[in-house]
C-alpha positions as CSV (number, residue, x, y, z in Angstrom):
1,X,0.0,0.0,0.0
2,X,1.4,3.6,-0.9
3,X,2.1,6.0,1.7
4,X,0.9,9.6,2.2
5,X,4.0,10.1,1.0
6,X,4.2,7.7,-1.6
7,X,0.9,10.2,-3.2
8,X,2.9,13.3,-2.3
9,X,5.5,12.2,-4.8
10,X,3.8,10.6,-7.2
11,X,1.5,14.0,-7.6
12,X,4.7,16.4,-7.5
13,X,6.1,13.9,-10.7
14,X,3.6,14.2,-12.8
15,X,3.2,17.9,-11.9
16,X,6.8,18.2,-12.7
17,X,6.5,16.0,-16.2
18,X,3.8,18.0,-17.2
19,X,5.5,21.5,-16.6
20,X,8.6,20.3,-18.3
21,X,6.3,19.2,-21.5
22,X,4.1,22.6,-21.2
23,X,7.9,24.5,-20.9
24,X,9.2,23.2,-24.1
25,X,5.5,23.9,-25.9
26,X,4.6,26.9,-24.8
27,X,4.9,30.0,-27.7
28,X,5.9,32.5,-25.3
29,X,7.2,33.0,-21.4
30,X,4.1,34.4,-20.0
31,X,1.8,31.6,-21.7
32,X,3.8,28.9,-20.4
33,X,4.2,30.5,-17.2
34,X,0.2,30.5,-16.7
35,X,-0.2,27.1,-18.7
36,X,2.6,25.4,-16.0
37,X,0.4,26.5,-12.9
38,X,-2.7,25.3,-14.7
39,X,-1.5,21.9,-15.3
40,X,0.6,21.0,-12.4
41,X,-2.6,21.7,-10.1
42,X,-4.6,19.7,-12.7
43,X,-1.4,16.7,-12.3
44,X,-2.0,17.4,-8.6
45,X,-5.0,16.6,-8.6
46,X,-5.4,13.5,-11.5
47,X,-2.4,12.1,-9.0
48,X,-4.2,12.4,-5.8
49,X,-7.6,10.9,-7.9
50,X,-5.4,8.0,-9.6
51,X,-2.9,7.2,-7.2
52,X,-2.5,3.7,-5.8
53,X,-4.9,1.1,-5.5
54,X,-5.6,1.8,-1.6
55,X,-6.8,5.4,-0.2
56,X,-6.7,7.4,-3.0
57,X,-5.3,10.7,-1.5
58,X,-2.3,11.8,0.7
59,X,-5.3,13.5,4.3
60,X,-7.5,10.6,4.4
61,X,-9.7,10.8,6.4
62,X,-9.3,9.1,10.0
63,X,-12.5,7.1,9.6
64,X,-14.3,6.0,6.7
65,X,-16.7,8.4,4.7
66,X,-20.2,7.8,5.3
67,X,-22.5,8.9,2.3
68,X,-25.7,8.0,1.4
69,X,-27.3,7.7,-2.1
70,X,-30.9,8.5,-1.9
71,X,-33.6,8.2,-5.2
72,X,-36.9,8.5,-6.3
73,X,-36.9,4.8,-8.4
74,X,-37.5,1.7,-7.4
75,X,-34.5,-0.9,-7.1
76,X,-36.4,-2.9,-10.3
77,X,-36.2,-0.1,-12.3
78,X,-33.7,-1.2,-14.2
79,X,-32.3,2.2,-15.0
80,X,-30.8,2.4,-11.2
81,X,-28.5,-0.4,-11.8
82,X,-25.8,1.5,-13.5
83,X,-25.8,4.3,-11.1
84,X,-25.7,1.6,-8.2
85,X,-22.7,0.3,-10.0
86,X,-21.0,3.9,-10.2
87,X,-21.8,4.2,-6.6
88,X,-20.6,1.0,-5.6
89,X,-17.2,1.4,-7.3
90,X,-17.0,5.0,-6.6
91,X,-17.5,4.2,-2.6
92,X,-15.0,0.6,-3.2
93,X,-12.2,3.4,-4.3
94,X,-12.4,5.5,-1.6
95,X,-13.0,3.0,1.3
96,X,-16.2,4.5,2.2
97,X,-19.4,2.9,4.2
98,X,-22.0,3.9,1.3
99,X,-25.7,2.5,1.3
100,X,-28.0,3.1,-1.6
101,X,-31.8,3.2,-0.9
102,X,-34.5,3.0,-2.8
103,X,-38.2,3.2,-2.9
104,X,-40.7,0.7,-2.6
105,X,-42.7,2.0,-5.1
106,X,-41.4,3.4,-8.4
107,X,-41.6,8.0,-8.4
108,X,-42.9,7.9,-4.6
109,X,-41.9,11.4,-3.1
110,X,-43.4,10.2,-0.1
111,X,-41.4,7.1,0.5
112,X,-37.9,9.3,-0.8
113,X,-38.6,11.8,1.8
114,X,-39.0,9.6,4.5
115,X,-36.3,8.0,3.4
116,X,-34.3,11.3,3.4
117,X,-35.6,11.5,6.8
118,X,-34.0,8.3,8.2
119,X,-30.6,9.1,6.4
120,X,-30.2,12.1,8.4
121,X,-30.9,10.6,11.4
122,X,-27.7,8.5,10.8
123,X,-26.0,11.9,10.8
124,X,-23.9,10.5,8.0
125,X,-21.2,13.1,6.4
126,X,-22.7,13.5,2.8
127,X,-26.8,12.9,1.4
128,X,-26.7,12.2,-2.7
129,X,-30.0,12.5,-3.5
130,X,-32.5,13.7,-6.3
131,X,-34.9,16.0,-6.1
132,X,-38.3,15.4,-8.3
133,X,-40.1,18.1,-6.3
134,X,-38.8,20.8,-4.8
135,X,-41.4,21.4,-2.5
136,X,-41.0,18.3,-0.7
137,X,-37.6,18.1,-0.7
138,X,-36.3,21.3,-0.1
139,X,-37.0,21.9,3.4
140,X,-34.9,18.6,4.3
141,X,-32.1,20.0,2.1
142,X,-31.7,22.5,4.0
143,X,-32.6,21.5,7.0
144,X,-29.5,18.7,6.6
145,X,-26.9,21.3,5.3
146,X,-27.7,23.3,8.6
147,X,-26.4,20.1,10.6
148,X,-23.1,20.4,8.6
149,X,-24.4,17.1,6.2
150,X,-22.9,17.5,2.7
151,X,-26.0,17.1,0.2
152,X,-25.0,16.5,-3.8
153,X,-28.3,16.3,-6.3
154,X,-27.6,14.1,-8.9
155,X,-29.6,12.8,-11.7
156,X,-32.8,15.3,-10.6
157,X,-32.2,18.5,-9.8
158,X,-34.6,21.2,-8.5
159,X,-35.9,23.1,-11.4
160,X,-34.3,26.6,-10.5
161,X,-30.3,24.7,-10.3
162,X,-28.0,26.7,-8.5
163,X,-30.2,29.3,-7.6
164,X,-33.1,27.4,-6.3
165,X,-34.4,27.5,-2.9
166,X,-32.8,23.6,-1.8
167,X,-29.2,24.6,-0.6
168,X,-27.7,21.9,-2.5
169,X,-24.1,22.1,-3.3
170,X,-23.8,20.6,-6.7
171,X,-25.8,18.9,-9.5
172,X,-24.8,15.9,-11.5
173,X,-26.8,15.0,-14.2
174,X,-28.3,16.0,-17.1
175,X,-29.1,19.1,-18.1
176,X,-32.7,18.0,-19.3
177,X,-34.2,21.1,-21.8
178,X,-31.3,20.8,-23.8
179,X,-30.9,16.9,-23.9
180,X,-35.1,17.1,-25.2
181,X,-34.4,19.7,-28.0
182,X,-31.6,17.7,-29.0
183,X,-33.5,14.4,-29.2
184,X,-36.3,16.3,-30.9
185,X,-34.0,17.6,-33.7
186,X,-32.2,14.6,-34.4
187,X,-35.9,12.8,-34.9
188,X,-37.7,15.8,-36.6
189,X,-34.7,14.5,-39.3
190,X,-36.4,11.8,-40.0
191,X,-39.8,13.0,-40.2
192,X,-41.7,12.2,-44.2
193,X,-40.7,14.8,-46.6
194,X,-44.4,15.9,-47.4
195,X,-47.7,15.5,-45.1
196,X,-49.0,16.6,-42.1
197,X,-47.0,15.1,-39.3
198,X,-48.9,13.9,-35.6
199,X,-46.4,13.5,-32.4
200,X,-47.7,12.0,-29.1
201,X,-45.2,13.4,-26.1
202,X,-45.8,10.9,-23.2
203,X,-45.0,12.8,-19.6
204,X,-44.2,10.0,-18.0
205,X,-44.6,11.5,-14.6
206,X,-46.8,14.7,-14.9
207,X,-45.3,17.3,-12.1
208,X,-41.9,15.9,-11.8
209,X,-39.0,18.1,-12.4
210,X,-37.1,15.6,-15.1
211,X,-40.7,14.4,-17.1
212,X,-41.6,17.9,-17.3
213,X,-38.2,19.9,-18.4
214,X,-37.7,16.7,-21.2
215,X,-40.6,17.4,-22.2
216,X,-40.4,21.3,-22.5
217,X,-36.9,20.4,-24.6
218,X,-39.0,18.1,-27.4
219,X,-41.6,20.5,-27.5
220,X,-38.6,23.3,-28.1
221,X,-37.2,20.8,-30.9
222,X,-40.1,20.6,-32.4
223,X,-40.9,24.7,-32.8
224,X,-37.9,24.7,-34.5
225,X,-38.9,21.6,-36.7
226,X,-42.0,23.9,-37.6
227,X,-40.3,27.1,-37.6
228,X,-38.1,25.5,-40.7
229,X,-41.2,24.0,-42.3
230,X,-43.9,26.5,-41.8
231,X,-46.2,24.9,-44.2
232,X,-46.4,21.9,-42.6
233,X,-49.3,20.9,-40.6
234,X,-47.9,20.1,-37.4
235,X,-50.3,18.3,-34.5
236,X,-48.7,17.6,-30.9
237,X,-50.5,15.6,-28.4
238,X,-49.4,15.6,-24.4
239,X,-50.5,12.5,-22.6
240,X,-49.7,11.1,-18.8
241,X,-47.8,7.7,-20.4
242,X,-47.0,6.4,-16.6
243,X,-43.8,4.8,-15.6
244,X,-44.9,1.2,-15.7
245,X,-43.5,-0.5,-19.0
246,X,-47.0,-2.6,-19.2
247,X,-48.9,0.9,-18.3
248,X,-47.1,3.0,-21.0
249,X,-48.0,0.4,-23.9
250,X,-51.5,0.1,-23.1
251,X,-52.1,4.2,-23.1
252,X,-49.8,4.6,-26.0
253,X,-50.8,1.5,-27.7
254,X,-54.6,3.0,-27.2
255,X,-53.8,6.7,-28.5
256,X,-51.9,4.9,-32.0
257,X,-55.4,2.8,-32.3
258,X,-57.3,6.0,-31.8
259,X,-54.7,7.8,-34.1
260,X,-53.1,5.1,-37.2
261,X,-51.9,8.3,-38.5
262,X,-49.2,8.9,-36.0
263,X,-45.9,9.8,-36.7
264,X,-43.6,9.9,-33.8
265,X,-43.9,9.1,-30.4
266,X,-41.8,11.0,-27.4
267,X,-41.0,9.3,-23.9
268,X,-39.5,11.4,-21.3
269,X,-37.6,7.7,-19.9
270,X,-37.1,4.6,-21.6
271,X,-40.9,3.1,-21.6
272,X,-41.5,2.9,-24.9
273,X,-40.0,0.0,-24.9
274,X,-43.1,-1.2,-24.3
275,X,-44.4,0.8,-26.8
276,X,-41.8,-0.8,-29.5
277,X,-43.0,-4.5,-28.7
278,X,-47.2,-3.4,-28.9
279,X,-45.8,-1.9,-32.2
280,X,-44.1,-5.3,-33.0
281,X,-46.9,-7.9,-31.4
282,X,-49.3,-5.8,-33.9
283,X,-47.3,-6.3,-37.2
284,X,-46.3,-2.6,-37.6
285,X,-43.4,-2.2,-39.8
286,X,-40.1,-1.0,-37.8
287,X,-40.1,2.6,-38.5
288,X,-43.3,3.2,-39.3
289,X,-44.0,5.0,-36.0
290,X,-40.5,6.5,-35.3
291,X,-39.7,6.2,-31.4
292,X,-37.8,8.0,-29.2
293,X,-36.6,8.2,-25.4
294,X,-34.3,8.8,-23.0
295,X,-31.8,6.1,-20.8
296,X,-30.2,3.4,-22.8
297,X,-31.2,0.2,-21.0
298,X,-30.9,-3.2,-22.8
299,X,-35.1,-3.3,-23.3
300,X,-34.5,-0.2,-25.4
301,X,-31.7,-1.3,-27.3
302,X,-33.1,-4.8,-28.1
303,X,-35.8,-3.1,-29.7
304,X,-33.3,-0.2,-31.2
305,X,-31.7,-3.3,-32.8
306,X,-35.2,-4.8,-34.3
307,X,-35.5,-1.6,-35.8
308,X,-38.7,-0.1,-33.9
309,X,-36.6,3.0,-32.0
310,X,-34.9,5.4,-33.7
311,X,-33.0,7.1,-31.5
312,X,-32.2,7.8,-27.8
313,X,-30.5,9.7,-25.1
314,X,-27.8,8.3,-22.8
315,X,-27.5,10.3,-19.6
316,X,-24.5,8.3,-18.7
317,X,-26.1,6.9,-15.3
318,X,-22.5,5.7,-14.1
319,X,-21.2,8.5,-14.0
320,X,-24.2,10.0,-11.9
321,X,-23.3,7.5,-9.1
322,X,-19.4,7.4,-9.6
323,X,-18.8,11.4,-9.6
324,X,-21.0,12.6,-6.4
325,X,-18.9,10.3,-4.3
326,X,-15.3,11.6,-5.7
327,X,-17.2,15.3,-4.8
328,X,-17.6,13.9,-1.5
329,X,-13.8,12.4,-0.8
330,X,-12.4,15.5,-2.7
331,X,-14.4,18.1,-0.3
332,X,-13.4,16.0,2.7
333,X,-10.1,14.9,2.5
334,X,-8.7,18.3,0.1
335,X,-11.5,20.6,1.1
336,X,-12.2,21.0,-3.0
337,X,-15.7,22.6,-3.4
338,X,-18.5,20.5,-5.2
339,X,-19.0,21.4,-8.7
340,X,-21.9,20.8,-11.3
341,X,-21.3,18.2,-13.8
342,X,-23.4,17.6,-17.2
343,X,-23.7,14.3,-17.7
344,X,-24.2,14.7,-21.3
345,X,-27.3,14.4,-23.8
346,X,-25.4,12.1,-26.1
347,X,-27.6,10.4,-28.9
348,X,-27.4,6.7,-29.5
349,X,-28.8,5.3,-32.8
350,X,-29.2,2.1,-34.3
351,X,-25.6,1.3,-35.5
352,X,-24.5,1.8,-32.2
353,X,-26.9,0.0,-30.5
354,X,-24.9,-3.6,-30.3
355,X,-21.8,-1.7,-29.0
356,X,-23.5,0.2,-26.2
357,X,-26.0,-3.1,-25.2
358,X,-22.9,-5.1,-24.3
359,X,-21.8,-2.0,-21.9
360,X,-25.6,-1.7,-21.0
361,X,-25.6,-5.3,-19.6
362,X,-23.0,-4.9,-17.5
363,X,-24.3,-1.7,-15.6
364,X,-21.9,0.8,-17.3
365,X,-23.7,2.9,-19.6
C-alpha cells in the first residue's frame, strides 16, 4: 500500500513531467508560465484521484466516509442499476461505508422523503440524492446542510439549479431542456418529406422536475422543426404515459389505435420499450411510427436493434453514481468545493446499439 508520502510524490512527478512538456511547448514566457500552474494543479489533482490502489489521497480521512445515495426509483427499475454500479465502485475506491436506498414504489416522493428523513438521522457526512419536487424536498435539504451534512443532487435536480431554494451544493446530471431539443432535432430529421405530421409526447410522470423539463426540450425541438417547415401541418399531443412499461403500452398503444396516422412518439424515460413491442406484437413495420426516449437500457436497445426506436439519449447513469462520491472524498479529505457536472445528452442510434447493449448489460452505460 502507498504511503501519504508515496501520493505526495507521485502528484509532484507528474506535476513536474507535465510542466517540463508545457515548458518546451509553450509560444511564449508568460503563456507557459500561466499554462505550467494550470496543469501542475490539474497533475495534482489527476495524482491524488489516480494514485495507488488503496486510499486514494495523501489526508485521508481518519474514519471511513459515510455517504448515502438516496432516489426516487424503485431498485427494479432497471435504469438504477448502472448508477448503483458507479456508486458502488466510486464508494469501493475510496473506502467508504455507502448504502443506496430505494423506494418501494417506483416515483414515490413520499417514501424518498421519509427516506431522506432516516438518512439524516444517521447523521452520515454527505446525502446524494435527487430532487423530483422541490417542495418536498427542499425543506430537508436544507434542513441537513444546517447540521453540517454534505447534500449533492444528482440525476434530478430542483428546477431553479444553483439558484433554487434547496441549498444543494452541486448537481450531477443531465441538463434535461437541452438533452429534449436535442433528441427532438435529431428525430424531426427523419420526419416524411411531405404530409402533415402527428407526435404523441408521453409525460411519464406529470409534475416531476425531469418528465416535465424533457418534455419542455422536445416540445422546443419541435418549434424549430415547424419554424423551418412553416407549411407543414404540425399536430402535438401531451399525454400522462406512466412509468410502468406494461402501463405505457397500453395508453400509447390505445392513443396509436385511436390515431393510425401517428408519426412519432416522445417518452420522457425509456418506456416505450413497451411501446416498440405493442408496435411489434401488432405487425407494424419498424419505422413506421419513429420512437424515441431517453436512458439506454438493454429493453430499449433490443428493440433499437429490431429496428422499432430510432433514436435515444444516454444520460451516462454511471457517472451519476461514480462522480457525487469523488465530490464527496475531494471536499473531505482536500476541502475541493462541489461542482456541477453535465452528464451529457449524447444520442445513441441504431448502428450503435450492439456496442453500447454489451456495456448496458454490465451496468456501465
Amino acid at each position: 500500500m502507498k504511503t501519504s508520502l508515496d501520493h505526495q510524490t507521485t502528484a509532484m512527478s507528474a506535476a513536474t513531467r507535465i510542466e517540463a512538456t508545457i515548458g518546451t511547448q509553450a509560444a511564449s514566457r508568460a503563456e507557459s508560465r500561466a499554462g505550467r500552474k494550470r496543469w501542475a494543479a490539474a497533475a495534482c489533482g489527476l495524482a491524488l484521484l489516480l494514485g495507488g490502489g488503496g486510499a486514494m489521497a495523501a489526508d485521508a480521512p481518519a474514519q471511513p466516509l459515510n455517504i448515502v445515495m438516496l432516489t426516487h426509483g424503485a431498485a427494479s427499475n432497471a435504469f438504477w442499476q448502472a448508477v448503483k454500479r458507479g456508486f458502488d465502485d466510486a464508494c469501493a475506491k475510496v473506502h467508504a461505508q455507502c448504502q443506496m436506498v430505494f423506494t418501494q414504489t417506483d416515483s414515490s416522493i413520499e417514501q424518498q422523503t421519509a427516506n431522506f428523513q432516516t438518512a439524516l438521522a444517521r447523521k452520515p457526512d454527505a446525502i446524494l440524492t435527487t430532487i423530483v419536487d422541490d417542495k418536498a424536498m427542499t425543506s430537508l435539504i436544507n434542513d441537513a446542510r444546517s447540521k453540517n451534512v454534505m447534500v449533492i443532487a444528482y440525476n434530478v435536480d430542483q428546477t431553479g439549479g444553483a439558484a433554487g431554494a434547496a441549498k444543494r451544493q452541486a448537481f450531477v446530471g443531465q441538463n434535461f431542456v437541452p438533452a429534449g431539443r436535442n433528441l427532438a432535432n435529431q428525430l424531426t430529421a427523419q420526419f416524411p418529406k411531405d404530409g402533415p405530421v402527428r407526435v404523441l409526447i408521453g409525460v411519464s410522470a406529470p409534475g416531476q422536475n425531469w418528465a416535465e423539463q424533457r418534455a419542455k426540450g422536445v416540445q422546443e425541438g419541435l418549434d424549430d422543426w415547424k419554424r423551418a417547415n412553416p407549411n407543414r401541418q404540425l399536430t402535438v399531443d401531451r399525454i400522462d404515459s406512466s412509468t410502468d412499461l406494461a402501463v405505457t403500452g397500453d395508453r400509447v398503444g390505445a392513443y396509436l389505435t385511436a390515431h393510425p396516422d401517428t408519426t412519432a412518439y416522445f417518452d420522457m424515460g425509456f418506456f416505450h420499450a413497451s411501446v416498440a413491442r405493442v408496435l411489434k406484437d401488432r405487425g407494424v413495420p419498424p419505422g413506421k411510427v419513429l420512437l424515441a426516449g431517453f436512458d439506454i437500457v438493454p429493453p430499449v436497445l433490443e428493440m433499437m436493434k429490431a429496428g422499432y426506436i430510432q433514436a435515444e439519449v444516454d444520460q451516462q447513469p454511471y457517472m451519476q453514481g461514480f462522480i457525487p462520491v469523488m465530490e464527496v472524498y475531494l471536499s473531505k479529505t482536500v476541502g475541493l468545493a462541489p461542482a456541477d457536472v453535465n452528464t451529457g445528452n449524447a444520442i445513441v442510434t441504431p448502428p450503435q446499439a450492439g456496442n453500447v447493449l454489451a456495456l448496458s448489460e454490465k451496468g456501465l452505460r
